[in-house]
C-alpha positions, 0 to 999 in steps of 0.5 A, spaced: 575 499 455 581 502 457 581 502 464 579 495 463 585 493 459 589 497 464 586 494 470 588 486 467 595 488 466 596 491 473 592 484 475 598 480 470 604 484 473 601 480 479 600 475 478 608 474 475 611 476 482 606 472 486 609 466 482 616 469 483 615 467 491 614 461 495 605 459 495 602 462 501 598 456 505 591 458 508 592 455 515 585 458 517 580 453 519 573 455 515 567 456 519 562 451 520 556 451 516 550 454 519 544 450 522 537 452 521 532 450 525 525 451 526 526 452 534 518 450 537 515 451 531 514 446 525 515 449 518 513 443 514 506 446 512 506 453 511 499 458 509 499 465 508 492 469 509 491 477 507 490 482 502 494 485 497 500 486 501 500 478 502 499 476 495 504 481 492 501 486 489 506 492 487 506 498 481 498 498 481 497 490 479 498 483 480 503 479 475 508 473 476 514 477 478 510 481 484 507 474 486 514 471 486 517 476 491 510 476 496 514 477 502 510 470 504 514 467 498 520 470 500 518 467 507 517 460 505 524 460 502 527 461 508 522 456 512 525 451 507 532 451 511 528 449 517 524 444 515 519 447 511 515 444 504 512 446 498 509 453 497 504 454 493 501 460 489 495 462 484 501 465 479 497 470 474 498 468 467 503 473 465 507 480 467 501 484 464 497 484 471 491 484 467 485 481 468 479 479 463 473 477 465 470 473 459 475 476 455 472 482 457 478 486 460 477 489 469 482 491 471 489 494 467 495 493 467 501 494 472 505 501 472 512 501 470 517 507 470 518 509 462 525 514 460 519 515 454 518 523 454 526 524 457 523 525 463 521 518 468 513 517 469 509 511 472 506 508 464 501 502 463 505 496 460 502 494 453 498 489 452 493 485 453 493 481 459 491 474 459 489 472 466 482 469 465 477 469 471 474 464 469 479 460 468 479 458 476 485 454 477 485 447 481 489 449 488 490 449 494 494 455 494 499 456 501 499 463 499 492 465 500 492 472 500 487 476 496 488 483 494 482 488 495 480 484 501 477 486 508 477 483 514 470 480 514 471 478 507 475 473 509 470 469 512 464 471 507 462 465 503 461 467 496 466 472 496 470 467 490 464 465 486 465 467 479 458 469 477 459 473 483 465 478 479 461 482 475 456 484 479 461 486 484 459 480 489 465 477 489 473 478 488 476 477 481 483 473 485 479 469 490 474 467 484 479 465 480 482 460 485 476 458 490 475 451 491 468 452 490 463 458 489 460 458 496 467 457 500 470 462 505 478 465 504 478 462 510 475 455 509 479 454 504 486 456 507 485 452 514 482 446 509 489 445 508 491 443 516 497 449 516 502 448 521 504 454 521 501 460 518 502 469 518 495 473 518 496 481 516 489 483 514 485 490 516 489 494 512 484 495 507 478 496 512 482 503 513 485 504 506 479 505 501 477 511 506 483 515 505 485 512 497 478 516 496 480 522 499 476 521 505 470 521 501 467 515 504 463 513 512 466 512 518 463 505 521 464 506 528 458 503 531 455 499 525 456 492 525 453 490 519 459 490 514 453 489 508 451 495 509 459 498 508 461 502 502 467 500 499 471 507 502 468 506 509 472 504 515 469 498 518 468 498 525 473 495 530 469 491 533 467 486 525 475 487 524 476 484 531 471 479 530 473 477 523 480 476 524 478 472 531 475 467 527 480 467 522 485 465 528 480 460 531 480 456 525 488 457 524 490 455 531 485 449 531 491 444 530 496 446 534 498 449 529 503 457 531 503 463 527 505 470 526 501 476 525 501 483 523 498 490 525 497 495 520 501 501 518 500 508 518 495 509 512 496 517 511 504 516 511 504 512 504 507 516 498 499 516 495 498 521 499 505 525 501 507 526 493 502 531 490 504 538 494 499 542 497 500 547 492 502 546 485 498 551 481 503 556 477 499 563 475 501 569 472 500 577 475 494 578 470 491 570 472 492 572 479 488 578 479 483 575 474 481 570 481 482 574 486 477 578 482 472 572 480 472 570 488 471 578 491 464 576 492 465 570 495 470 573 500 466 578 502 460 575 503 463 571 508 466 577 511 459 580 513 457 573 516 464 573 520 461 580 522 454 577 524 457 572 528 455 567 524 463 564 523 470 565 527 474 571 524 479 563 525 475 559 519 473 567 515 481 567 515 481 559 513 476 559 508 478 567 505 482 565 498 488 568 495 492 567 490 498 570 488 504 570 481 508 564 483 508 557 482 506 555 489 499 557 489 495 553 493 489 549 491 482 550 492 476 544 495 471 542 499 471 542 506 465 538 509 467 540 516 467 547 515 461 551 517 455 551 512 453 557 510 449 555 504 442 557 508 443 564 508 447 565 501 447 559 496 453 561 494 458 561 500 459 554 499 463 550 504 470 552 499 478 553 502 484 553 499 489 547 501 494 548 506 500 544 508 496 539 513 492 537 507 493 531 503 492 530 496 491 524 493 497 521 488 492 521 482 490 529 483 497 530 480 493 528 472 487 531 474 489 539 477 488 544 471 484 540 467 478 543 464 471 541 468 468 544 462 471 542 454 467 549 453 469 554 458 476 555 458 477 558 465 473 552 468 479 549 471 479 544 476 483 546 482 482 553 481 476 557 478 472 550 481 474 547 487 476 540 488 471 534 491 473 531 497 475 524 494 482 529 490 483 531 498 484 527 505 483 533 510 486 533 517 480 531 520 480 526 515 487 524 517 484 523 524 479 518 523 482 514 520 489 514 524 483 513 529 481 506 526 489 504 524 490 505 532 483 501 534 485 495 530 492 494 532 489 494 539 485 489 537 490 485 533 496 486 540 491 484 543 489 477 539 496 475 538 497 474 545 491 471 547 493 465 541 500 466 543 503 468 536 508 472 534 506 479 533 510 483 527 509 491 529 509 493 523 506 500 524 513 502 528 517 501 523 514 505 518 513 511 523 521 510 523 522 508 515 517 514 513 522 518 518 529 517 516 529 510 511 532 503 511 540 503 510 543 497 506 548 493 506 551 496 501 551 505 504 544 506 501 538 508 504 531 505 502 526 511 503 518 512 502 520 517 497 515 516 491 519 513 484 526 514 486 526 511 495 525 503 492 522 502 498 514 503 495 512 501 487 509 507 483 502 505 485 504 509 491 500 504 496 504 497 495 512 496 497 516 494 492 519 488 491 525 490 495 520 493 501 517 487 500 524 483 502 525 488 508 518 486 510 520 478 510 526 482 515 521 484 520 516 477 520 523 473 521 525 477 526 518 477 530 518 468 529 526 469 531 524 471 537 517 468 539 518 460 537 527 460 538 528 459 530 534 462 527 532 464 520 537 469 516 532 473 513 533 476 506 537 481 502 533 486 500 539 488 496 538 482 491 530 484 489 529 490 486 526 499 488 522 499 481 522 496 475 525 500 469 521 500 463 
């Protein structure tokens, strides 16, 4: 407070000798306000089309305040400037996040960052959550992006039939804003005679592979999406075939747009945050493993002898550990050679190195007991981890694969429809690598919590990496139709909400 009287009575003193003199005149001539315009586009009739990433899902949830910093919202606002109309959302209820189902809770509530225990951790807002499925709202909606949605979903009618929810047949967020229990995401969004729109789906195609540690099916080959788990990697060719479909109807009246290809998924904080060996043990703990797994180690070694397995995958699958607090992991590896036929006990188990990736959740499971009753079951260490807690490089390879198959096709789409392309995947190679600088000196980074670039589920942008994301969708329209959008400031959204 001191300072701050200083500083008013420095500014009085001014004030008193800039009376004293003769009144300066500004003889500059102010600049000239900005015109925005549309350029060949036509703005008047926005529609958005997608997945989480479009609806504004972040901090592990969809609430009014992430829907409100969607990057197609904040994309509208600066197509009002050129011409553009009223953009619709289905706002949830409230901030909670939380959905219910005939009052019965099915998804919970958003994260925020809690200073509760001294230390910042991602912590579940309070509350119950009052957005009620079944309460379906009465649309159209310009924003038609549905979180959890693929590819194919956007084109399979039922996927918002309410009946539909509890037996995971349809979609929570499409349900409670379809226009009827049989249309399509895309029936209902090219109902509305678009005159411009932007498409970025396929994300989820991929995601749910490496979210799930890898543990779901590779699909290359099968063109039946009925027969996908929710962590399988859909086929290129149904990917390209849905999102087709959906350009189709789009384009049908003339209308232009922009699409999106998909980022590197094995870049993204869930997967870059937990290290790869996290587990302090002491001299006495330490000797205690190396003891429990001699048999295991030597076993091996007299198959290496046999000529069963390399000397490379017997040092790879040799497990070790050592006083410190940077022990690596153990888990399955399914690609290792399976040597159960000819000792059960010799099961496919190797400890994490720095090529692994261990999924953002692992953090709350590694040292926990497997079993209450036996205090030296400990996950991670006396039993290893499953595959859905680990993505492994083989892992990381098959879905880098698929994210590079579909930005094929999605290049490939945009050209043959003639609309804007956003290359979303090489920005990101070159976010995650050195960040995003700010106006004001900073830097935006994907470090988890604290690089404002991603909220806390690790997946989703921030609001703040959402408007950096509007940046780069309006400077793609920019460049393809002539406009000259200004864009956001990042700076006026924020990194992460603080409890």
């Amino acid at each position: 407070m001191k300072k701050l009287y200083a500083l008013l009575f420095v500014f009085g003193l001014f004030l008193v000798s800039c009376e004293e003199d003769e009144p300066i005149v500004d003889t500059t001539t102010p600049p000239d306000p900005v015109t925005y315009t549309s350029g060949s586009a036509n703005f008047s009739n926005y529609v958005s089309l997608g997945n989480s990433l479009t609806a504004g899902f972040s901090d592990l949830a969809l609430f009014i305040e992430g829907q409100e910093a969607s990057f197609p919202n904040m994309l509208a606002g600066n197509f009002a400037l050129a011409g553009g109309g009223n953009f619709s959302q289905p706002l949830m209820a409230d901030n909670l996040g939380g959905l219910t189902l005939g009052g019965n809770p099915i998804s919970g509530n958003r994260l925020i960052l809690s200073f509760a225990t001294g230390s910042p951790l991602p912590v579940a807002v309070g509350g119950q959550g009052s957005t009620e499925v079944s309460n379906v709202l009465s649309g159209p909606f310009n924003n038609m992006g549905v979180p959890g949605a693929k590819s194919y979903h956007l084109v399979a009618p039922g996927y918002g039939d309410v009946a539909g929810v509890a037996l995971g047949l349809a979609n929570p967020y499409f349900a409670r804003m379809a226009s009827s229990p049989t249309t399509t995401v895309l029936g209902d969004a090219a109902a509305q005679g678009a005159t411009f729109f932007s498409l970025w789906i396929g994300n989820n195609d991929v995601l749910g592979y490496v979210t799930a540690g890898g543990a779901g099916v590779d699909q290359a080959g099968n063109i039946d999406p009925s027969t996908y788990g929710g962590a399988d990697i859909s086929d290129p060719n149904v990917v390209a075939g849905s999102i087709d479909a959906i350009l189709q109807a789009m384009t049908a009246n003339g209308a232009d747009g922009v699409i999106a290809n998909i980022p590197s998924v094995v870049d993204i904080p869930f997967l870059n945050t937990v290290p790869y060996n996290p587990v302090p043990l002491d001299q006495a703990t330490a000797d205690l493993l190396n003891g429990a797994y001699a048999a295991y180690n030597g076993g091996l070694a007299q198959l290496q002898g046999l000529g069963l397995i390399t000397a490379d995958e017997l040092a790879q699958r040799t497990i070790s550990f050592a006083a410190g607090d940077s022990n690596p992991v153990v888990l399955i590896d399914e690609d290792l050679t399976d040597l159960t036929g000819f000792n059960p006990a010799l099961i496919n188990m190797r400890q994490s190195t720095p090529d692994d990736k261990l999924v953002l959740t692992s953090s709350s499971f590694i040292g926990t007991l497997a079993n209450p009753a036996d205090p030296t079951s400990i996950n991670g260490v006396a039993v290893p981890l499953a595959d859905n807690w680990v993505l492994t490089p083989q892992e990381q390879a098959t879905a880098s694969a698929a994210v590079a198959a579909y930005n094929q096709v999605i290049a490939g789409l945009a050209a043959s429809y003639d609309i804007a392309l956003v290359d979303a995947n090489s920005f990101f190679v070159e976010f995650n690598a050195s960040g995003f600088p700010l106006a004001d000196g900073s830097t935006v980074t994907a470090t988890f919590g604290s690089g404002g670039g991603f909220s806390l589920d690790g997946v989703h942008p921030s609001p703040r990496g959402y408007a950096i994301i509007t940046n780069l969708f309006v400077e793609a329209i920019n460049g393809k139709y002539g406009s000259n959008l200004p864009g956001v400031n990042p700076l006026n959204f924020t990194g992460v909400y603080i409890d």
